[in-house]
C-alpha positions in Angstrom: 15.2 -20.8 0.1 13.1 -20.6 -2.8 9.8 -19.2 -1.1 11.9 -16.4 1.2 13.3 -15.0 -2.2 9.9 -15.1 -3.1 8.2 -13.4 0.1 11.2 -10.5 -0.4 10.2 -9.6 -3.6 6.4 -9.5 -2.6 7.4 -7.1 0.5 9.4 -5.1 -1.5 6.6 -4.3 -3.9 4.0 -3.7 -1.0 6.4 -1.4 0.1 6.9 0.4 -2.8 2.8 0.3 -3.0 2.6 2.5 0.3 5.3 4.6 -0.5 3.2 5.2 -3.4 0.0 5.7 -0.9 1.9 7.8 1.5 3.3 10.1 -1.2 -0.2 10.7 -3.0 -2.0 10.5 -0.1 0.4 13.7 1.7 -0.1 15.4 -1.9 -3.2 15.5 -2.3 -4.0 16.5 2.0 -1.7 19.6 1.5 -3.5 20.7 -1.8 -7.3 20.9 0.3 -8.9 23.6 1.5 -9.1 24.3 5.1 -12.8 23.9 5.2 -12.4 20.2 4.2 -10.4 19.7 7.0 -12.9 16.3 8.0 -11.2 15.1 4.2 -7.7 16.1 5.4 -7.9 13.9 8.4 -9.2 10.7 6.5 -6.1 11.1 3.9 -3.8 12.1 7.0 -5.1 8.9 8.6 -3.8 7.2 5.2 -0.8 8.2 5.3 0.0 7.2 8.8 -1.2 3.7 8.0 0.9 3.6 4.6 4.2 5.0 7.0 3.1 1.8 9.4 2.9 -0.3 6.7 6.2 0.6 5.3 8.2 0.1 8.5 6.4 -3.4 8.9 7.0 -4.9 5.7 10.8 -3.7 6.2 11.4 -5.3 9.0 10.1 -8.4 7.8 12.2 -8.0 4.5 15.4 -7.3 6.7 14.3 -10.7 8.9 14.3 -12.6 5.9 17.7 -11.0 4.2 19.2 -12.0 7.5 17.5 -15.8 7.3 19.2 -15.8 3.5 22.4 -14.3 4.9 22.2 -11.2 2.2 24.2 -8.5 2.9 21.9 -6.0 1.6 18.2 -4.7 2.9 15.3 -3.9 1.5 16.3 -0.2 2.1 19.3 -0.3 -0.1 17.8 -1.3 -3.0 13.8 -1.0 -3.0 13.1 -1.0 -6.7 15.3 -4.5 -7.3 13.1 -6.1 -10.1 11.5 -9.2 -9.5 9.3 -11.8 -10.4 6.6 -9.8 -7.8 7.6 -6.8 -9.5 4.2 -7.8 -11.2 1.9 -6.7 -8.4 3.7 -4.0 -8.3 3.1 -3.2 -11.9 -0.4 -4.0 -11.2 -0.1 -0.8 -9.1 1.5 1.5 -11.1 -1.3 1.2 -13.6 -3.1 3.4 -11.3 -0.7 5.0 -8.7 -1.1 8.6 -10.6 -4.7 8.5 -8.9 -4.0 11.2 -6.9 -4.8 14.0 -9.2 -7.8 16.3 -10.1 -9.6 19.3 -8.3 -13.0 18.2 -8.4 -13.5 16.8 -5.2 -16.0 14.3 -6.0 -13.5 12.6 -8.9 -10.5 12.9 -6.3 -12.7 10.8 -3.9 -13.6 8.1 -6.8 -9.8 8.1 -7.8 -8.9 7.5 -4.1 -11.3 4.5 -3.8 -10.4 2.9 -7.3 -6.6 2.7 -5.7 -7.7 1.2 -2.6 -9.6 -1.0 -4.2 -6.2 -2.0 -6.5 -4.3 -1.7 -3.7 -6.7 -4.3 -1.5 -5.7 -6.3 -4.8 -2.6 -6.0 -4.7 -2.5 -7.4 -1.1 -4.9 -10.1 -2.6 -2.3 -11.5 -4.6 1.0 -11.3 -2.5 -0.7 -12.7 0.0 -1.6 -15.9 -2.7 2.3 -15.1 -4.0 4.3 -17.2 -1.3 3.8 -19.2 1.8 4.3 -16.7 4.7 5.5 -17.4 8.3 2.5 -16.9 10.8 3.3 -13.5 11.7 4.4 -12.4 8.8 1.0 -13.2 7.4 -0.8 -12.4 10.1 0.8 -9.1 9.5 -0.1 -8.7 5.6 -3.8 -9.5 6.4 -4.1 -7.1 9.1 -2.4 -4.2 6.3 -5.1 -5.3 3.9 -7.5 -5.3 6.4 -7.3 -1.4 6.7 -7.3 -1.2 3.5 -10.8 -3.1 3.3 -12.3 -0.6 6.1 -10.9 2.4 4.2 -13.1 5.6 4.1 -13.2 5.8 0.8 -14.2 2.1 0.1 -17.2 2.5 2.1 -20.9 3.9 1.7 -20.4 7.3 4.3 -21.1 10.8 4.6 -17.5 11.2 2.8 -18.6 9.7 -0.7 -20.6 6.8 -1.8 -18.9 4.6 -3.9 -20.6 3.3 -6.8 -19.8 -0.5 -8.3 
């Protein structure tokens, strides 16, 4: 009982993290210029994965609400605080990346929040003991977050350590 409270909090800070992604991610597409329209579709691209990521880790949190026999779901209340709430806090730190014109800074700002949102992943996936699928699930999410554009050496930028 014990390790499903635990496993709801954790999704319901991942999702929050990638309603974070999806809303910065959407903000900063619309503010580019049509001639960086290769850019546009590598944060379009992110936001489709955040949107997928979201309605993953909701099902899973509504599985486990109906395991503990809750009557609410991780829809109707997405910001309940929680022992997790620290990876989400380990978020926030940085989720007001998605800001600056220079497009060289917006591309390091993207790839300093993927690499806190890979460890964000990192840690909820340490956070609770997960049923196979469900963990199979969270590593596959973090997983895309790993082969992110904007982690790796390409022709968009090359991140520096």
């Amino acid at each position: 009982m014990d390790n499903l409270k635990k496993i709801i909090e954790v999704l319901n800070d991942l999702i929050r993290i990638n309603k974070d992604r999806e809303a910065g991610y959407s903000k900063v597409s619309r503010e580019l210029t049509p001639a960086e329209h290769n850019l546009r579709s590598a944060f379009e691209r992110k936001v489709m994965e955040s949107r997928n990521n979201i309605s993953q880790l909701e099902q899973m949190a509504d599985e486990i609400h109906h395991q503990l026999g809750e009557a609410e779901s991780a829809e109707e209340n997405p910001h309940r605080e929680s022992l997790a709430g620290r990876i989400y806090n380990m978020w926030s730190e940085v989720k007001d990346i998605f800001t600056g014109k220079d497009r060289n800074a917006l591309l390091k700002s993207c790839a300093d929040g993927e690499v806190k949102a890979k460890t964000c992943y990192e840690k909820a996936l340490d956070a609770a003991e997960y049923p196979e699928q469900m963990s199979r699930i969270l590593n596959e999410q973090k997983s895309s977050i790993d082969e992110s554009p904007f982690l790796l050496t390409n022709s968009l930028h090359p991140v520096q350590s």
